[in-house]
C-alpha positions in Angstrom: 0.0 0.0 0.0 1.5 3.2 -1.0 1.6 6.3 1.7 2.5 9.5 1.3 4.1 11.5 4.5 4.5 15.5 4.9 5.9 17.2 7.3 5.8 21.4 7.3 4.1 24.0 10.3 0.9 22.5 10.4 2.4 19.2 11.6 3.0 15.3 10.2 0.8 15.2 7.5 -0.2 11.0 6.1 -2.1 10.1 3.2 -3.0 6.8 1.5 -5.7 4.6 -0.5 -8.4 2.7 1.6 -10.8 0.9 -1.4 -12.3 4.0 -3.5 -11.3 6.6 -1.0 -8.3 8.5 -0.2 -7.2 8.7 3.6 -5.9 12.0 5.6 -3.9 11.8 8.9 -2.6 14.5 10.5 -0.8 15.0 13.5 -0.4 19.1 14.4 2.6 18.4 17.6 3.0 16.8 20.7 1.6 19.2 23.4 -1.8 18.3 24.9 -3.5 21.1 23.1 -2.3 19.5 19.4 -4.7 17.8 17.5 -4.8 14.0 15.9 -7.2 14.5 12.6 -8.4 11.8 10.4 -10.2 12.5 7.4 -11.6 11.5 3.8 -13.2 13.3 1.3 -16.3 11.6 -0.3 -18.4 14.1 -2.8 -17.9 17.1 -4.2 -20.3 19.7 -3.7 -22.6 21.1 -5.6 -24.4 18.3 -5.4 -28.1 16.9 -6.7 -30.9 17.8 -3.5 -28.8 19.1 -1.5 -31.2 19.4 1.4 -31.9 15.7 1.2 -28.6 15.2 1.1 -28.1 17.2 4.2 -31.0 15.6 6.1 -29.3 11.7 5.1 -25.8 13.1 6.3 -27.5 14.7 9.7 -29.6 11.4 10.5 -25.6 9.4 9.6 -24.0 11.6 11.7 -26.7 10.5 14.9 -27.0 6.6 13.8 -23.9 5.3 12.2 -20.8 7.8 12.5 -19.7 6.7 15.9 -16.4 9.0 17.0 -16.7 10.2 13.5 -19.0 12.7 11.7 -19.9 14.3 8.5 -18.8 17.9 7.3 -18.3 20.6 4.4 -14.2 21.2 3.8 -13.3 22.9 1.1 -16.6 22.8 -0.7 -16.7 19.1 -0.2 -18.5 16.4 2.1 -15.9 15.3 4.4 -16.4 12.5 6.6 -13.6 13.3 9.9 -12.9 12.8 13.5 -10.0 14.9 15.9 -9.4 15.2 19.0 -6.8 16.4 20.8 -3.8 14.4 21.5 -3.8 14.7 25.2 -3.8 11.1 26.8 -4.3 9.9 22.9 -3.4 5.9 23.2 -2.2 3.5 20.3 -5.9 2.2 20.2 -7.8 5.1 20.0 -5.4 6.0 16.9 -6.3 2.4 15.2 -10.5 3.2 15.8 -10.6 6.9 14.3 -8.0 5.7 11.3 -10.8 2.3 10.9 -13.8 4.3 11.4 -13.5 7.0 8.8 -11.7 5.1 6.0 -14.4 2.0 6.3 -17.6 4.8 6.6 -15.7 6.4 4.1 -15.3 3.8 1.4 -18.6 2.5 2.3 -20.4 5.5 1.4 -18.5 7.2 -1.1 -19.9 5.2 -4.2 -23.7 5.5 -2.6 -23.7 9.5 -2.6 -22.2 10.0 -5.7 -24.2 7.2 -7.4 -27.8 9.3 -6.0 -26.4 13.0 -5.2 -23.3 13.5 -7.5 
């Protein structure tokens, strides 16, 4: 499996393949109040009915997300979860990483195929 690393001001920055979807990981330091981000990108916006679209990512976000939820980056539907890295252990890490790249890949092909 191929990963790309970066490392610059905002922090270690790790990127790789997970099925259809592309992974983020990023890591801003190592004080307490530093943050340990996971995230995948899984439709461009514009999309088709958008407020149903909304509505189906509001009820995910309550019954299916977990530690993980649904947002808007950069004009795009995002599914994410952070926290900061105070008291963050090995296992926690393992469960965000799993958690959004599974949601992710499960759901990617679904909204495109009926929103994109």
């Amino acid at each position: 499996q191929k990963v790309m690393v970066a490392k610059n001001e905002a922090g270690h920055l790790w990127k790789f393949q997970y099925g259809s979807v592309e992974v983020y990981v990023r890591l801003t330091g190592q004080t307490d109040d530093d943050t340990f981000d996971v995230w995948s990108y899984v439709l461009k916006l514009p999309a088709k009915n958008e407020p149903q679209l909304m509505r189906r990512l509001l009820e995910m976000n309550w019954l299916s997300t977990m530690e993980s939820h649904f947002a808007i980056v950069d004009n795009q539907i995002v599914i994410l979860a952070t926290r900061t890295v105070a008291e963050l252990s090995p296992g926690e890490i393992s469960r965000a990483i799993t958690i959004v790249a599974t949601l992710a890949d499960d759901n990617d092909d679904i909204l495109l195929a009926e929103f994109g």
